[in-house]
C-alpha positions in Angstrom: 0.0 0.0 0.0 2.7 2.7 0.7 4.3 2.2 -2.8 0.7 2.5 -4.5 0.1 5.7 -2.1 3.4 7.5 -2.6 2.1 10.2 -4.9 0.1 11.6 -1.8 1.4 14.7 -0.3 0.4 16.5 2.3 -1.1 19.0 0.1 -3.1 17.2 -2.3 -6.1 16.2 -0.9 -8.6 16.3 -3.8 -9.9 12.7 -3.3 -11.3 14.8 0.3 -14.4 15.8 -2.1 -15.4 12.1 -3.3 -15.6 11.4 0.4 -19.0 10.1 1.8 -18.2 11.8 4.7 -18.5 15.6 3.3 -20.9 17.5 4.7 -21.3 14.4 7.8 -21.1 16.0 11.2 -16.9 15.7 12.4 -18.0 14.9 15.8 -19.2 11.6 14.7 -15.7 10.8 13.4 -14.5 11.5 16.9 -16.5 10.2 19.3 -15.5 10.2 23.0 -13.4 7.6 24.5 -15.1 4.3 24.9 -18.5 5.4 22.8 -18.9 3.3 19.6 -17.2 4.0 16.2 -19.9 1.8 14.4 -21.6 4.6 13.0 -18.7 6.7 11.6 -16.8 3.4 9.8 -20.7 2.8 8.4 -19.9 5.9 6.7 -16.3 4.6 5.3 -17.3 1.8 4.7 -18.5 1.8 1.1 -16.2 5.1 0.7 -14.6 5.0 -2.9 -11.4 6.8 -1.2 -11.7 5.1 1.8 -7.4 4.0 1.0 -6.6 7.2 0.2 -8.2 8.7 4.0 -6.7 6.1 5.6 -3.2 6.7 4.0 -3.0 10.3 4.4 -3.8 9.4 7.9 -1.0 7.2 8.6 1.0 9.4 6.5 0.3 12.5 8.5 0.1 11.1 11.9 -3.4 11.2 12.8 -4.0 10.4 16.2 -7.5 10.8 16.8 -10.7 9.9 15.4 -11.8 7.7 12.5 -10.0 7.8 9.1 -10.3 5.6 6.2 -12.3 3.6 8.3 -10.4 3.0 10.8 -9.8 4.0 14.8 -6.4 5.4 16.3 -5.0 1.9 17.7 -6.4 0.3 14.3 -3.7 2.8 12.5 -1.2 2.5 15.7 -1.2 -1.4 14.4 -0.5 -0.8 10.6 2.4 1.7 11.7 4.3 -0.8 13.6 3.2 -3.4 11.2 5.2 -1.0 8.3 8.0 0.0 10.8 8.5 -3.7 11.3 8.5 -4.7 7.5 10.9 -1.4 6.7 13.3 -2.9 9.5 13.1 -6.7 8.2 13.8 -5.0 4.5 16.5 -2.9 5.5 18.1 -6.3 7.3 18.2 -8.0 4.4 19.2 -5.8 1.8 22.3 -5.2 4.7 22.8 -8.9 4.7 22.8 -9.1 0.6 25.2 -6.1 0.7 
């Protein structure tokens, strides 16, 4: 996914106005601590740039609420999940070196 996502910058977020979420109330996207996200990730759910939120997301640093369908410790997971696959590449291209 990062390769496919690479062309995303910080600045370019013109897939924000295919979201299904425009014009949704924010607060739904983050709801207090312990209330349900079921409602908000009902709205990403059938999202046609529900990759591309999530991306800029994890690409940003997004700590709170629900993006690309997904909460804070769902995104805390694919980061380590990428930090662990970037170590475990960088290993082995050392070790074909």
């Amino acid at each position: 996914m990062e390769i496919f996502f690479a062309h995303l910058s910080a600045g370019d977020r013109t897939w924000q106005t295919r979201a299904n979420c425009l014009g949704v109330d924010p607060d739904l996207f983050f709801p207090e601590r312990g209330a349900s996200t079921k409602e908000a990730k009902g709205v990403c759910r059938g999202c046609e740039v529900r990759l591309e939120c999530l991306e800029y997301a994890l690409q940003n640093g997004e700590k709170f609420g629900i993006w690309g369908g997904l909460s804070e410790r769902e995104r805390r997971r694919i980061r380590r999940q990428r930090a662990i696959a970037r170590r475990a590449a960088e290993a082995a291209r050392q070790a074909t070196a």
